[in-house]
C-alpha positions, 0 to 999 in steps of 0.5 A: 597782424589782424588786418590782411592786405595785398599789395595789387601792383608793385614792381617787385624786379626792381628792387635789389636782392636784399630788399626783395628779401627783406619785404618777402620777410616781413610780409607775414608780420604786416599781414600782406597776404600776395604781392601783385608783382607787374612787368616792365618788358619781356626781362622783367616778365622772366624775373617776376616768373622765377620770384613767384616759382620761389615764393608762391605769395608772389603773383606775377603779371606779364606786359610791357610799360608803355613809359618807355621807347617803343620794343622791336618787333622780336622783343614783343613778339617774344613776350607775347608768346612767353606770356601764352606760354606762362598763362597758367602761372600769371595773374594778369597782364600788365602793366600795360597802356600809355605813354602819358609821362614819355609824351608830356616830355617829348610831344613829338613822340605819337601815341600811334603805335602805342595804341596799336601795341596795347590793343595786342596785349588787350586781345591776349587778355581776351584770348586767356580770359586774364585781368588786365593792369593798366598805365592810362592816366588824365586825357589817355585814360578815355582812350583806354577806355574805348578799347576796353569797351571794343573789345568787351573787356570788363576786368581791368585795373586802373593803376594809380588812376589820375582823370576828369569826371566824366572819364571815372563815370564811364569807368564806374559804369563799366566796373573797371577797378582802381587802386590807391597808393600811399600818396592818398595821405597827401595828395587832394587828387588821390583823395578825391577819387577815393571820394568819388569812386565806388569801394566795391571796385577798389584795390590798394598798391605801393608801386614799389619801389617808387618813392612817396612823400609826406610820412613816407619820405626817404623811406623805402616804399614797403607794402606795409605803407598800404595800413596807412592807406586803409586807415586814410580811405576809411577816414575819407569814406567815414567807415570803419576801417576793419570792414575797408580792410575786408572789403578791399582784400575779398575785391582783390581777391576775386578780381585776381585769383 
């Protein structure tokens, strides 16, 4: 495979052995260089430490996703100092931010705490000068944003990034990436803001094992989906699609190795 790739965020944990197996097998054929491999919580934070100790194209992030109730006060506590203690291994920390999806289904459910546990994990990315890959979609990712800004944060990665106008101007402005996931062939969203966003500040990612639709139905989500990506992006951004290809492999390169 001439075209290099790395997929920037992908929940590598989640899948069973023998699909973890299999994608680290076909890695070289698809010509997927490192697997970003984020955490869901201190459990998955360990499993993605020992994947990446047996396969070094295993990158490793270390956070607690905010879709989910909120940690006791000993899990966080734990995964903070299991996250100090593994920095020199880890790309990031992610994925972090908040829970857009959870409140959208319970609004009684406040947002409070769940800012006052990402502004942690931001702090900690400041603390050992690590990226941070962030949960902040449509009227949260403004409020993720004046974090950031607070506390002078200036490598962070919107993941699947979904928001107004106005909200993808501030994050331009400030340099913070996005990353675009295969739903970009059918989703007028995804493709808009692969219109409106910069290449320069660009990534591409699976969310493995998340499913997609379209060309991808029922099928296992595989970084490999990321060349149908590319060559979508370079349609929209009518460039050709080998130079998308270089220059969204060097912008992940530099932002997390």
């Amino acid at each position: 495979m001439d075209h290099s790739i790395i997929d920037a965020h992908i929940h590598l944990d989640l899948y069973d052995a023998d699909e973890q197996a299999f994608i680290l097998r076909d890695m070289e054929k698809h010509g997927v260089q490192a697997l970003i491999s984020v955490s869901q919580h201190l459990s998955s934070a360990r499993v993605n430490l020992t994947l990446s100790q047996k396969d070094n194209r295993i990158k490793p992030a270390f956070g607690f996703h905010p879709e989910q109730a909120l940690p006791e006060e000993k899990e966080l506590t734990n995964l903070k100092l299991f996250t100090e203690k593994h920095h020199a291994e880890m790309a990031a920390i992610g994925e972090v931010g908040l829970p857009y999806y959870l409140r959208k289904k319970d609004s009684s459910i406040p947002i409070e705490p769940y800012i006052e546990i990402l502004e942690q994990f931001i702090q900690q990315a400041v603390a050992l000068n690590k990226p941070i890959v962030l949960h902040a979609v449509y009227e949260d990712a403004p409020i993720v944003c004046t974090l950031l800004e607070k506390h002078s944060i200036t490598k962070a990665h919107f993941h699947w990034f979904k928001g107004d106008r106005k909200t993808m101007e501030q994050m331009i402005s400030n340099g913070y990436g996005v990353s675009i996931t295969p739903d970009v062939l059918y989703e007028q969203e995804i493709q808009q803001l692969v219109k409106q966003y910069p290449l320069s500040h660009m990534m591409v990612e699976t969310d493995g094992p998340w499913p997609f639709e379209g060309p991808f139905k029922k099928k296992m989500t595989h970084p490999k989906m990321i060349h149908h990506t590319i060559e979508k992006i370079a349609s929209i951004k009518k460039m050709e699609a080998q130079e998308v290809y270089n220059i969204l492999y060097e912008n992940t390169k530099q932002f997390y190795f």
